[in-house]
C-alpha positions as CSV (number, residue, x, y, z in Angstrom):
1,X,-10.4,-9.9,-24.2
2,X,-10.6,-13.4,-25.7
3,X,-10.4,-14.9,-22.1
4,X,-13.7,-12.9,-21.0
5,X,-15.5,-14.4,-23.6
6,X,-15.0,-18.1,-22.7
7,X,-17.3,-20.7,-21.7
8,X,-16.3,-23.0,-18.8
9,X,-16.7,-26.1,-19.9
10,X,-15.0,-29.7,-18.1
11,X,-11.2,-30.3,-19.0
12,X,-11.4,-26.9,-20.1
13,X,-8.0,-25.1,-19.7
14,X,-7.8,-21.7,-18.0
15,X,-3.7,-20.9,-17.6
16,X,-2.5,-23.6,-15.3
17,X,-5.9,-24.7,-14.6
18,X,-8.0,-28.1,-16.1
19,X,-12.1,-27.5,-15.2
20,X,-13.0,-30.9,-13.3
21,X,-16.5,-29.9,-11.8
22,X,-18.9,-26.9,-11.7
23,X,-20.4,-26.7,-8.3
24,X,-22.3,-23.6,-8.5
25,X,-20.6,-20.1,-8.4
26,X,-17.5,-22.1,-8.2
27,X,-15.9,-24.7,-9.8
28,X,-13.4,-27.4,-8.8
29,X,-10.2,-26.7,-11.0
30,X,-6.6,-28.7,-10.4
31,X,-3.4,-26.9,-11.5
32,X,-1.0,-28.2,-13.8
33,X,1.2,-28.6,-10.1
34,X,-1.6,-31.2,-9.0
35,X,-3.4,-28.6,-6.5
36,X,-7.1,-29.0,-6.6
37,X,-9.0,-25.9,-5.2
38,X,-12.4,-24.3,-6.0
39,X,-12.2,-21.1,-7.9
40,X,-14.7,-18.5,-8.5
41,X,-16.1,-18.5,-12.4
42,X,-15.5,-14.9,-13.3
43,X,-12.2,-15.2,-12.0
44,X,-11.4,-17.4,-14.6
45,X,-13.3,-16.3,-17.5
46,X,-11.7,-13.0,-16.6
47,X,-8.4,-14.4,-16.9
48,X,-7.5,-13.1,-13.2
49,X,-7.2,-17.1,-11.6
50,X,-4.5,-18.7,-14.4
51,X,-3.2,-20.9,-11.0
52,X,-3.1,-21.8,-7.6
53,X,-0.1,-19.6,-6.8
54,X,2.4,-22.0,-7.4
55,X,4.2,-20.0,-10.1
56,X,4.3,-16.3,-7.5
57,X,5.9,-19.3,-4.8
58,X,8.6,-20.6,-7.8
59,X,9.6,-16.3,-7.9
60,X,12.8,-16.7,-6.3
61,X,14.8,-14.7,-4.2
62,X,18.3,-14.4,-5.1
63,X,21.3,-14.8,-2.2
64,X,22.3,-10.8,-0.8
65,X,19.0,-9.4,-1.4
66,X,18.3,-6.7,1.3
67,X,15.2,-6.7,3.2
68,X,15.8,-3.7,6.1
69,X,18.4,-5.1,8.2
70,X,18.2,-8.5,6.8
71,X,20.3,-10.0,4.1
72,X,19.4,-13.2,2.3
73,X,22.3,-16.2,2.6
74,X,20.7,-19.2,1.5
75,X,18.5,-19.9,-1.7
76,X,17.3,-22.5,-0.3
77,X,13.6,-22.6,0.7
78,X,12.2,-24.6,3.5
79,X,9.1,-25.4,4.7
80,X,7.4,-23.9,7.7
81,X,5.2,-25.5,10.2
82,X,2.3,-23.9,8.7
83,X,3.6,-24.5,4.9
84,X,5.0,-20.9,4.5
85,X,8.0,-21.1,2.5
86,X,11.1,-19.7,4.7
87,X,14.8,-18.4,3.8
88,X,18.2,-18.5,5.8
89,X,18.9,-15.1,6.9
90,X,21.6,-12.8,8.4
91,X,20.7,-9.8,10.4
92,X,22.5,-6.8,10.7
93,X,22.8,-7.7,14.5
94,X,24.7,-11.0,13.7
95,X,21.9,-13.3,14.3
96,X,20.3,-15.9,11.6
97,X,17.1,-16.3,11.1
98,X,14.9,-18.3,8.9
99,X,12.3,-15.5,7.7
100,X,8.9,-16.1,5.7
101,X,9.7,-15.5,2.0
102,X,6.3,-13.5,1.3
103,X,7.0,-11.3,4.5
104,X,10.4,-10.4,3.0
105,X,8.6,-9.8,-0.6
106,X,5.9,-7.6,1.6
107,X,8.1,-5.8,3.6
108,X,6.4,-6.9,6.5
109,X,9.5,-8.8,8.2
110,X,13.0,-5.5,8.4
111,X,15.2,-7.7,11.1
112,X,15.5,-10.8,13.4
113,X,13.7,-8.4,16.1
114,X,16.0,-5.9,16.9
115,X,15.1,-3.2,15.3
116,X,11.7,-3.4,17.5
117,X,13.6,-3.9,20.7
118,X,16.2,-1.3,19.5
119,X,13.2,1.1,18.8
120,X,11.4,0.4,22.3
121,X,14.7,0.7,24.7
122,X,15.9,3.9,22.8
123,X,11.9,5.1,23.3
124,X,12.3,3.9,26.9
125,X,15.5,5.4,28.1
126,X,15.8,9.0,26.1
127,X,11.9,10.7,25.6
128,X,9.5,7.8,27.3
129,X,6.9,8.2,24.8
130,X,7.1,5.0,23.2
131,X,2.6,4.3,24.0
132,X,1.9,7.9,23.5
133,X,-0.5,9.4,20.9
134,X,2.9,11.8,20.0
135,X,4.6,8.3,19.2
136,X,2.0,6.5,17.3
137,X,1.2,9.5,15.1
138,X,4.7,9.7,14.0
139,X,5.1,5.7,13.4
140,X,1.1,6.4,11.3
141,X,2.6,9.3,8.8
142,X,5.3,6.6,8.3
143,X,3.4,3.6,7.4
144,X,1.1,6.0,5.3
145,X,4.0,7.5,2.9
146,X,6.0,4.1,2.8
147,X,3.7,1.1,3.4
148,X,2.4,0.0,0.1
149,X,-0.2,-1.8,2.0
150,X,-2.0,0.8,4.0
151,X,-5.2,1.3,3.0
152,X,-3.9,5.0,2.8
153,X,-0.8,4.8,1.1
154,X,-2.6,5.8,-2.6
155,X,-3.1,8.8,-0.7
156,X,-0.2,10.0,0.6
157,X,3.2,8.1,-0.8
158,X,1.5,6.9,-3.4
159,X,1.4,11.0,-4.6
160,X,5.0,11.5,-3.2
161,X,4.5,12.6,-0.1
162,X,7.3,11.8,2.3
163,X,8.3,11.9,5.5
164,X,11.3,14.6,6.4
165,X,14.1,13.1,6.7
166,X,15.1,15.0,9.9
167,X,11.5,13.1,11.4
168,X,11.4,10.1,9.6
169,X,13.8,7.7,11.8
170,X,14.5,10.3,14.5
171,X,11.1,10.3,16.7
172,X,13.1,13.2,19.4
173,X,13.1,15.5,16.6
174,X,9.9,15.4,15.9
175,X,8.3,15.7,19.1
176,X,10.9,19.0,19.5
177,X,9.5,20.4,16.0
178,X,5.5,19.5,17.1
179,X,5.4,19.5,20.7
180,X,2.9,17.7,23.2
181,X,-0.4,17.3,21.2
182,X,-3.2,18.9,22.9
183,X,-5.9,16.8,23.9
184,X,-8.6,15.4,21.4
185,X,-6.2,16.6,18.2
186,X,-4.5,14.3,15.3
187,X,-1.7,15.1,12.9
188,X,-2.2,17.0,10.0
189,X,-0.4,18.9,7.0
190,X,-1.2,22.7,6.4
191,X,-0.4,21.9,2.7
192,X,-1.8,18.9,1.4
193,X,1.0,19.3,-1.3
194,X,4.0,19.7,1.0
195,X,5.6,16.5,3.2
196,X,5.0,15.6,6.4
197,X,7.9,18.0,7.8
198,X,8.5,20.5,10.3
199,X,6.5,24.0,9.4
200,X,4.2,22.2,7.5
201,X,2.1,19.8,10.2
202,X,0.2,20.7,13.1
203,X,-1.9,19.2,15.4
204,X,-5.8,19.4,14.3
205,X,-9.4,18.7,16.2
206,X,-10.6,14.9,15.8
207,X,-13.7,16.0,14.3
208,X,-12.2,17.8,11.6
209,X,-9.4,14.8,11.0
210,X,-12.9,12.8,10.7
211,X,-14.2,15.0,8.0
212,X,-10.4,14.4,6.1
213,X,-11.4,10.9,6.5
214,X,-14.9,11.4,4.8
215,X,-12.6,13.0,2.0
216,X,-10.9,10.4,1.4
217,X,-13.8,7.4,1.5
218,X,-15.5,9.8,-1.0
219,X,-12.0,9.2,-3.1
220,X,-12.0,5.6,-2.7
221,X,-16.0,5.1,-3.6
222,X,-14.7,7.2,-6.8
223,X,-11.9,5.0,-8.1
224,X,-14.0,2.5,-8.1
225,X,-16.2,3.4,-10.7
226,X,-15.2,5.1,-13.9
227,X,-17.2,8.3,-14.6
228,X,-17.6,9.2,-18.3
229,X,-18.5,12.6,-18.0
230,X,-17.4,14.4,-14.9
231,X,-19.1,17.8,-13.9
232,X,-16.7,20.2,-12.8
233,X,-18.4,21.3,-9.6
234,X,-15.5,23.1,-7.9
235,X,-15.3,26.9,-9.2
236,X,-12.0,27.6,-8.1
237,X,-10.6,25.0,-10.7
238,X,-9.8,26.8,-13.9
239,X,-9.0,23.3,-16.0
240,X,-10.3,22.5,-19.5
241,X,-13.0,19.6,-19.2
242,X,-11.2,17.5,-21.5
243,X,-8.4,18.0,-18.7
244,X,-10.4,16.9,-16.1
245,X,-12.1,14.0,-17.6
246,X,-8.6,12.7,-18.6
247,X,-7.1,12.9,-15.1
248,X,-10.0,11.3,-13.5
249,X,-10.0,8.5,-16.2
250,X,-6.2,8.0,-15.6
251,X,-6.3,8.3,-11.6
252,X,-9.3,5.4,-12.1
253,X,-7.1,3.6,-14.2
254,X,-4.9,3.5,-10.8
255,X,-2.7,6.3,-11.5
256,X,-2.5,7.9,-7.8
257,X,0.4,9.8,-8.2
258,X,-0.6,13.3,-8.1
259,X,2.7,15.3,-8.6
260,X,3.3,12.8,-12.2
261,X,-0.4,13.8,-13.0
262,X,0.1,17.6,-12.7
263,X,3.4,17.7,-14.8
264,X,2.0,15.3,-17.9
265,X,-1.1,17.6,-17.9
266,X,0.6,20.9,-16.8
267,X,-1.4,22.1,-14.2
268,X,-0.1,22.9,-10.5
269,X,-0.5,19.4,-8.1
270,X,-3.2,20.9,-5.8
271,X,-5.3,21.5,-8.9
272,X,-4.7,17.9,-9.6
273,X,-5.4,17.0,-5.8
274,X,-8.8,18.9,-6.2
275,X,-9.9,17.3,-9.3
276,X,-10.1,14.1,-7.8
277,X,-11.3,15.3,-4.9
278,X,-14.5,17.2,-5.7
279,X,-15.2,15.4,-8.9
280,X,-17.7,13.1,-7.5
């Protein structure tokens, strides 16, 4: 709290950063690595600028960390032609590879590429699917239970959702379990507490998908702004109000995990779900 209350003034010291010139909204700081960059003033009297990055970059990576099918062999950091720093490799497959080190810390770089060209031939030469809708809507449900970067994930992995495991790296299966998607229709779970897994997911009308998407911009506008006295608007919920205005104040707090919500408060999951949902 003391670091919100700070006045910028020149050579003053923010974390890494020395103040060298206000210009504005901004001002022209130089970390203690010698990097000189414009930074935005709240940003340091809020104490979330402390440096240029320099000491995420020093985090290193140590030698047989697994990254999908890649293992790190080399601590060694190198420079890339664009500055990225890159590590020495192994794939699974045999083949080396020098690999961005913030792709590996992402998750955004599994193998040398053969897990792509492995996914596309097996696509190609057993179900030939590999552009359909049936095939993107399986890799979606993925990246929205597993990628901590999708825009969706707080939604869906981030409250334990999963996908089966009989779907989630067998795309044959799934398209035997949920069949050819009829036209104009998206993937969706009959209980919004239950996985992504066979005999709970069917195949719903766009327009109502796009009202689930509504939902869920209604959530995000929500978390955003901390509500000190929610109105319980939803009937069927039979939860104190001291309840409820703890779980939204938690869930605002970043606290998206619904099932962990429902057990410290005792209350079933969906009641959870619909909490945040119609408290708006």
């Amino acid at each position: 709290m003391e670091i919100t209350k700070r006045v910028i003034n020149i050579s003053g010291k923010f974390g890494s950063w020395t103040v060298l010139e206000k210009q504005g909204k901004q001002v022209l700081c130089k970390c203690d690595c010698g990097i000189q960059k414009l930074v935005y003033s709240h940003t340091l009297t809020n104490g979330r600028s402390t440096n240029c990055g320099c000491k995420k970059r020093k985090e290193s990576i140590p030698v047989g960390a697994n990254f999908g099918r890649l293992t790190v062999i080399s601590d060694i950091e190198v420079k890339g032609k664009r500055g990225e720093l890159l590590l020495l490799t192994l794939c699974r497959c045999g083949t080396q590879k020098y690999v961005s080190k913030n792709s590996l810390k992402r998750g955004l770089t599994q193998s040398c590429g053969c897990l792509q060209r492995d996914s596309l031939k097996t696509d190609k030469t057993i179900h030939g699917h590999c552009k359909s809708h049936e095939y993107n809507s399986w890799l979606h449900i993925k990246r929205i239970c597993y990628n901590k970067n999708h825009h969706q994930y707080k939604y869906h992995g981030g409250c334990g959702i999963e996908v089966d495991a009989s779907w989630r790296d067998n795309f044959t299966q799934f398209l035997k379990d949920m069949g050819l998607a009829p036209e104009g229709t998206v993937i969706s779970r009959i209980s919004q507490e239950s996985d992504f897994a066979p005999g709970n997911c069917l195949w719903i009308p766009r327009k109502e998908h796009y009202r689930q998407i509504h939902v869920l911009r209604r959530k995000e506008l929500f978390i955003s702004q901390i509500l000190p006295k929610p109105v319980v608007t939803n009937s069927e919920i039979n939860v104190s109000p001291n309840i409820v205005r703890a779980i939204i104040k938690d869930h605002a707090n970043g606290e998206a995990n619904m099932n962990k919500l429902a057990t410290q408060y005792k209350i079933s999951t969906q009641d959870a779900i619909n909490i945040i949902l119609h408290h708006v």
